[in-house]
Backbone as CSV, one residue per row, in Angstrom:
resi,resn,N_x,N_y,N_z,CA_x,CA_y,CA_z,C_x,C_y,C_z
1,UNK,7.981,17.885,-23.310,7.464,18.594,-22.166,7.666,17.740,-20.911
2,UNK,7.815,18.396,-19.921,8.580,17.909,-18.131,7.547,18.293,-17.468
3,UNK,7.089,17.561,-16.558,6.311,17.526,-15.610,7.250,17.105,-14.111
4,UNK,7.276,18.287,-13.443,7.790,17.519,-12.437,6.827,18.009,-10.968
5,UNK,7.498,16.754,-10.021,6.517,17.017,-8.652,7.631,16.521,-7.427
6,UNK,7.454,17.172,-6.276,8.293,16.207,-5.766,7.601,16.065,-4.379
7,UNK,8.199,15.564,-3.074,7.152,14.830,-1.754,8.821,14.482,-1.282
8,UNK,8.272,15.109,0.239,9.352,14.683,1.626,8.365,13.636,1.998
9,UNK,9.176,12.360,1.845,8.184,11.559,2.326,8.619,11.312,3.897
10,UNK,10.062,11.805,4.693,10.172,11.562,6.063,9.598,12.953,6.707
11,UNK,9.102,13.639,6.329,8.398,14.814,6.590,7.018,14.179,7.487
12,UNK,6.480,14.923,8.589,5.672,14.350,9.071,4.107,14.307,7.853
13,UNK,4.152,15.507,7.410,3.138,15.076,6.279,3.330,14.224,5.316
14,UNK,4.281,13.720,5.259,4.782,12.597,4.289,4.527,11.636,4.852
15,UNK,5.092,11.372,6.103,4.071,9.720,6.429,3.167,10.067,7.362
16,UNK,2.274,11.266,7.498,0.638,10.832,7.710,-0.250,10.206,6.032
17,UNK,0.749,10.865,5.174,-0.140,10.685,3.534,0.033,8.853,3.232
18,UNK,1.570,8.937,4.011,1.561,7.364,3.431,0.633,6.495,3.694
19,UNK,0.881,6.850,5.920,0.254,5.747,6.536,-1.707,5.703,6.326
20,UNK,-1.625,6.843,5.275,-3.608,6.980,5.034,-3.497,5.907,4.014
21,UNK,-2.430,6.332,2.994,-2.645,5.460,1.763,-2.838,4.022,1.915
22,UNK,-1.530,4.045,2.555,-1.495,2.346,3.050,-2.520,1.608,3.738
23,UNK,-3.019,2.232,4.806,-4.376,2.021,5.471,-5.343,1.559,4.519
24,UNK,-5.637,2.396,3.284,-6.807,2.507,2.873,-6.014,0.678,1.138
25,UNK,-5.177,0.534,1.032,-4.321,-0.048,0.623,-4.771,-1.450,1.160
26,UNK,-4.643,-1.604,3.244,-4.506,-2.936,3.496,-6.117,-3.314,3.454
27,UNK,-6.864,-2.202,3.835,-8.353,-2.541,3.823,-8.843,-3.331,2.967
28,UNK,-8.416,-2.917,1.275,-8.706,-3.542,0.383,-8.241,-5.094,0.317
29,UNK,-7.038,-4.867,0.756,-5.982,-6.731,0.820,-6.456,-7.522,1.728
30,UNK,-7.210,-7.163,3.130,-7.575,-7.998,4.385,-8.515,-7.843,4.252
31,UNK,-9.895,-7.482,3.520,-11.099,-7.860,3.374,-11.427,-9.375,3.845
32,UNK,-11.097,-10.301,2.482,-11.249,-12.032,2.708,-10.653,-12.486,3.818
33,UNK,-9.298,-12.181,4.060,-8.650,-12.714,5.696,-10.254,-12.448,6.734
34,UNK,-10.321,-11.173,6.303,-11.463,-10.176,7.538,-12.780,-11.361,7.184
35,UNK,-13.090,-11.572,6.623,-14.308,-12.367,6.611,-14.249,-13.412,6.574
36,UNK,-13.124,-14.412,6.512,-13.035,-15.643,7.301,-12.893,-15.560,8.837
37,UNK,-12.164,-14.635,9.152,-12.177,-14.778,10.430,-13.284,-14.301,11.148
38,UNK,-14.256,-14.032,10.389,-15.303,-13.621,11.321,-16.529,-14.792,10.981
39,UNK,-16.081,-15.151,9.599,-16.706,-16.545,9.619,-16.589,-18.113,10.872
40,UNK,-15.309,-18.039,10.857,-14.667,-18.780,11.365,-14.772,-18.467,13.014
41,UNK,-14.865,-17.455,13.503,-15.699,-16.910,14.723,-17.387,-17.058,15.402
42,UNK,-17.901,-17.065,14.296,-19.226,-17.500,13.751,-19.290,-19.017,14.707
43,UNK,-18.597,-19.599,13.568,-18.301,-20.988,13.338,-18.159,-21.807,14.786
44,UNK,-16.948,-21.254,15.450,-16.576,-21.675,16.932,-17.206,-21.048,18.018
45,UNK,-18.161,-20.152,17.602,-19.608,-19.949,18.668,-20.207,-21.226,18.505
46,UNK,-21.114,-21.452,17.252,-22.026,-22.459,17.513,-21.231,-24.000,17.841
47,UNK,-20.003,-24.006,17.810,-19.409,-25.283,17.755,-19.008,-25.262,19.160
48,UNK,-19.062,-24.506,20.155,-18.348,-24.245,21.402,-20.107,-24.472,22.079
49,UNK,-21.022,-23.943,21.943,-22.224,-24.455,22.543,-22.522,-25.497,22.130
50,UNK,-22.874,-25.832,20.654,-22.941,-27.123,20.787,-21.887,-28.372,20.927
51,UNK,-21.026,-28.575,20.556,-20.107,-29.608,20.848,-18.922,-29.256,22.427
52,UNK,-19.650,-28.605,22.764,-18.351,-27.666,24.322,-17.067,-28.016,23.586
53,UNK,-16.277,-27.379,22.285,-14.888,-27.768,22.470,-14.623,-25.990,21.412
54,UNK,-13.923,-25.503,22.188,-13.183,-24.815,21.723,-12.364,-24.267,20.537
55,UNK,-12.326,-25.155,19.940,-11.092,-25.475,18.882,-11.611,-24.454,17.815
56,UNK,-12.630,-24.022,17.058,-12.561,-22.837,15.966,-12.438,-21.677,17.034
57,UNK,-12.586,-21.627,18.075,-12.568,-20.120,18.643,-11.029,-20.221,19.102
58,UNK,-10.379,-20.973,18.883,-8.936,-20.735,19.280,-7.942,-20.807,17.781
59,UNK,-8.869,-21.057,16.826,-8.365,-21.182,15.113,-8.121,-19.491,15.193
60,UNK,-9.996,-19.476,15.637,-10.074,-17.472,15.190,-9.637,-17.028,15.706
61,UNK,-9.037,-16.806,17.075,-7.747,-15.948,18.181,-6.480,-15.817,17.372
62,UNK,-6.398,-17.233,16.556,-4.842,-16.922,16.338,-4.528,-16.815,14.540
63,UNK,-6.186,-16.398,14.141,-6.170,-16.302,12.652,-6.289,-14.511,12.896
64,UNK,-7.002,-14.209,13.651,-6.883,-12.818,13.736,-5.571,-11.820,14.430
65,UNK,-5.086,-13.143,15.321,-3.488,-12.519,15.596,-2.608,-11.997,14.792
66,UNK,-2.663,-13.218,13.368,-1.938,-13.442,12.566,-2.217,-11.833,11.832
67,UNK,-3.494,-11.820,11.329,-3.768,-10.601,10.502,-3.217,-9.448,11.294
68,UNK,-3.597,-9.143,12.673,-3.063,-7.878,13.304,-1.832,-7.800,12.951
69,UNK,-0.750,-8.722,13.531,0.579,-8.601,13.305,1.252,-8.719,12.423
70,UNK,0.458,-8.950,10.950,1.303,-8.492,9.913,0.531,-7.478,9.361
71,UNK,-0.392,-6.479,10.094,-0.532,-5.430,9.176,0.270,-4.447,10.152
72,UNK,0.804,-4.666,11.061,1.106,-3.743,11.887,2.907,-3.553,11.053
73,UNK,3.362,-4.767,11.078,4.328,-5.294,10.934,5.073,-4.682,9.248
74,UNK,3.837,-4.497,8.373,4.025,-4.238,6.871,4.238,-2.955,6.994
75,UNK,2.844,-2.183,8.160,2.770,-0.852,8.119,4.183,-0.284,8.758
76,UNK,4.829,-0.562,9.492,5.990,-0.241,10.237,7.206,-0.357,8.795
77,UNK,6.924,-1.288,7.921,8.302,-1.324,6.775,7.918,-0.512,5.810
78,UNK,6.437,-0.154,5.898,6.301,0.793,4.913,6.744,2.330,5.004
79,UNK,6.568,2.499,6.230,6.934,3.731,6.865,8.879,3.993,6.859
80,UNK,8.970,2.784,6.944,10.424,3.184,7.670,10.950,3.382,5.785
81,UNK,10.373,3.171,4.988,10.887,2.672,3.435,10.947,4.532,2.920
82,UNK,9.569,4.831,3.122,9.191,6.273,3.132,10.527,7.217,3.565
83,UNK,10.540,6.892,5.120,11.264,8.189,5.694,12.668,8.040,5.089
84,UNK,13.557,6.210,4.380,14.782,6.472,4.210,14.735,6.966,2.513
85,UNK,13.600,6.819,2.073,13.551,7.347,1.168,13.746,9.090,1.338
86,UNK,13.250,10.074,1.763,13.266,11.111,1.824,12.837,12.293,0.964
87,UNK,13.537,12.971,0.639,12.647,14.040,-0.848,12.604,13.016,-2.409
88,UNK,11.587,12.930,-2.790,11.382,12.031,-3.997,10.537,13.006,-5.004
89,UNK,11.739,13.302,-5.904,11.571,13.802,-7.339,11.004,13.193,-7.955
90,UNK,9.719,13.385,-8.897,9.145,12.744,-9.395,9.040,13.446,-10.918
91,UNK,9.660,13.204,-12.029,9.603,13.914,-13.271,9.169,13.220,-14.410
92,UNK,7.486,13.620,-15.210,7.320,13.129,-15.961,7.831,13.679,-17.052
93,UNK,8.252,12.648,-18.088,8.891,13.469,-19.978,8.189,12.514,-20.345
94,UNK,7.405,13.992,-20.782,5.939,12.927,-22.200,7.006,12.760,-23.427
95,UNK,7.622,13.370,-23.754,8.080,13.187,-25.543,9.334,11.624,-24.777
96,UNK,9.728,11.167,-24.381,10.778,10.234,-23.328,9.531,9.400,-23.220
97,UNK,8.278,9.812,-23.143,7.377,8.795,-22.534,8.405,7.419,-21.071
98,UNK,8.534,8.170,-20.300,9.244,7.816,-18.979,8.976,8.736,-17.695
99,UNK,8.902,8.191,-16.543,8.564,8.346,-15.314,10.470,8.721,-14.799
100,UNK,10.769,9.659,-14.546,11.757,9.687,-14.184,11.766,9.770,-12.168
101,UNK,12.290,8.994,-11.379,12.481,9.232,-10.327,13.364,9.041,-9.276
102,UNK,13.762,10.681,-8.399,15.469,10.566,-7.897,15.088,10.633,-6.588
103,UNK,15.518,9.910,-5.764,15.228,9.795,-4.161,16.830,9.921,-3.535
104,UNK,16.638,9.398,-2.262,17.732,8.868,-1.419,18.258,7.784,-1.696
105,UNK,17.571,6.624,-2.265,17.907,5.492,-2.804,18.093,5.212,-4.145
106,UNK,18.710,6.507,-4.905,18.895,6.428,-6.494,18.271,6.548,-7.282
107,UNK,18.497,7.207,-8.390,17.713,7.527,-9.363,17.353,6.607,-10.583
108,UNK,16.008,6.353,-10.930,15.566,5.870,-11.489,14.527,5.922,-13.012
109,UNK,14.543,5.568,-14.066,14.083,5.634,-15.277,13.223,4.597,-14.966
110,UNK,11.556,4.714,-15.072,9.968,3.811,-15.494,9.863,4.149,-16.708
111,UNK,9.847,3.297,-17.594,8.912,3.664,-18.959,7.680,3.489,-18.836
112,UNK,6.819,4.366,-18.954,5.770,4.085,-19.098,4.462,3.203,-19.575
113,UNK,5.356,2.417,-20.828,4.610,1.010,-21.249,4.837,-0.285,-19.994
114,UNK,5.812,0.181,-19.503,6.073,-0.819,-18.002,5.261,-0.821,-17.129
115,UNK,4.859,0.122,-17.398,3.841,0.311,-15.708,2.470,-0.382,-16.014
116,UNK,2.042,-1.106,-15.012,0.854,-1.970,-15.066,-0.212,-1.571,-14.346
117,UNK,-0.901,-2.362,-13.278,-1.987,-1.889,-12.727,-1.969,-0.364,-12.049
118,UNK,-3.110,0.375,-11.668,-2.807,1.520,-11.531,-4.115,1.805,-10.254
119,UNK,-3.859,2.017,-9.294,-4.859,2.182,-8.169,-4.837,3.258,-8.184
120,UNK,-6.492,4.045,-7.616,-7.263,5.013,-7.171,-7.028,5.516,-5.849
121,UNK,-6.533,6.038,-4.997,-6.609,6.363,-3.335,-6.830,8.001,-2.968
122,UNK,-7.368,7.654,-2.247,-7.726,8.891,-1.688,-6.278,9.954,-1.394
123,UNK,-5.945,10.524,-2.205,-4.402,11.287,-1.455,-3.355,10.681,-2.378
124,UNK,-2.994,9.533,-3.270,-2.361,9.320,-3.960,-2.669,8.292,-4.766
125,UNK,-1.768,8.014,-5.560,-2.082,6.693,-6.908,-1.057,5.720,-6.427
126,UNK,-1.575,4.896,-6.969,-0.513,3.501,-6.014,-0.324,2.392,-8.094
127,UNK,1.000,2.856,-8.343,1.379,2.310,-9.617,2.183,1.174,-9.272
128,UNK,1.583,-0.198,-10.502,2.523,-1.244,-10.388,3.474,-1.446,-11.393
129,UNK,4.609,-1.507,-11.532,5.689,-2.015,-12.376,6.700,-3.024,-12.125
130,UNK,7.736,-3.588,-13.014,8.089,-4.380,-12.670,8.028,-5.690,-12.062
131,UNK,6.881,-6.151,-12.105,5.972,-7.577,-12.100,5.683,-6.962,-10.430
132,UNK,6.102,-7.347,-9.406,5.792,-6.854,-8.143,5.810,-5.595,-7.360
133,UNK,6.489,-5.087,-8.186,6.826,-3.622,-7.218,5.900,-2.535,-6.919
134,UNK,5.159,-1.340,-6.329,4.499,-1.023,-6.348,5.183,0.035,-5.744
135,UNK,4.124,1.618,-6.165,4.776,2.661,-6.563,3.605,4.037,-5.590
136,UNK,4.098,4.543,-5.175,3.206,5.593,-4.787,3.524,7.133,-5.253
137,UNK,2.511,7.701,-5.746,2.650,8.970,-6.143,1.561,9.630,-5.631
138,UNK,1.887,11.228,-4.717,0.970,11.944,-4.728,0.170,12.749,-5.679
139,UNK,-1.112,12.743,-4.992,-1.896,14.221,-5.620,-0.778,15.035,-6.054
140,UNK,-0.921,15.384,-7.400,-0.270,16.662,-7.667,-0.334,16.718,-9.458
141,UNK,0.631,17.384,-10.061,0.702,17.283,-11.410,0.786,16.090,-11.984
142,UNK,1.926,15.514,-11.871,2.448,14.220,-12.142,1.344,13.156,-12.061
143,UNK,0.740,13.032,-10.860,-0.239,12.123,-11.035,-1.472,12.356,-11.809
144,UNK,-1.956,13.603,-12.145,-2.830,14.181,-12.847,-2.579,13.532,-14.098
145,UNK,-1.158,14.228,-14.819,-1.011,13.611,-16.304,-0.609,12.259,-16.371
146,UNK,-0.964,11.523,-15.221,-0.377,9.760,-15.389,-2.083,9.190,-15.743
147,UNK,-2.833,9.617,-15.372,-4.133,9.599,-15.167,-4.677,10.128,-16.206
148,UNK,-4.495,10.484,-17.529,-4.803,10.620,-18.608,-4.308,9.812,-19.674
């Protein structure tokens, strides 16, 4: 049995879904960055009244620079990855036990014992395979029966 689904991901509803996913994606990853630097903000208040020197409040200017500009920076490659991707076929074969998937950038065979961690998001599932790679699938069938 075939399960298939497919997603324009350069479609404007295709990357408002991404850029939610991803959003909700970096929130989880910049938490600890997010709370050092507000530690570390903390920190170069009381160290700027009491010792008059500057130096953690100019750590935290350019620890929080750092975070802005690479989430801006990720979010911009994520997007652009999406749109050259374009219509993405997504076909599950339970008896194949394999993830079959055909984009703009070639078609591809996941076995399913490959696939590793498996995230929750609001609007799609975010699958890991291949030691680093990471995978997005919408709401729809496909992700339904991946999720069982």
């Amino acid at each position: 049995m075939s399960i298939r689904q497919s997603v324009d991901w350069a479609s404007p509803d295709g990357q408002l879904l991404v850029a939610s996913v991803y959003r909700q994606m970096q929130r989880r990853v910049l938490r600890w960055p997010l709370i050092a630097l507000a530690l570390l903000t903390v920190i170069g208040m009381v160290w700027a009244v009491y010792y008059r020197n500057i130096f953690f409040l100019l750590a935290a200017a350019v620890l929080g620079l750092l975070v802005w500009w690479n989430a801006r920076r990720s979010m911009a490659q994520v997007l652009t990855t999406a749109r050259n991707s374009g219509v993405t076929e997504f076909r599950l074969d339970q008896e194949d036990g394999a993830l079959h998937i055909v984009n703009a950038q070639g078609s591809f065979r996941l076995p399913l014992s490959k696939m590793g961690g498996v995230t929750r998001y609001q609007g799609a599932l975010s699958v890991q395979y291949g030691g680093n790679a990471t995978m997005m699938i919408p709401d729809g069938p496909v992700r339904t029966a991946l999720e069982r």
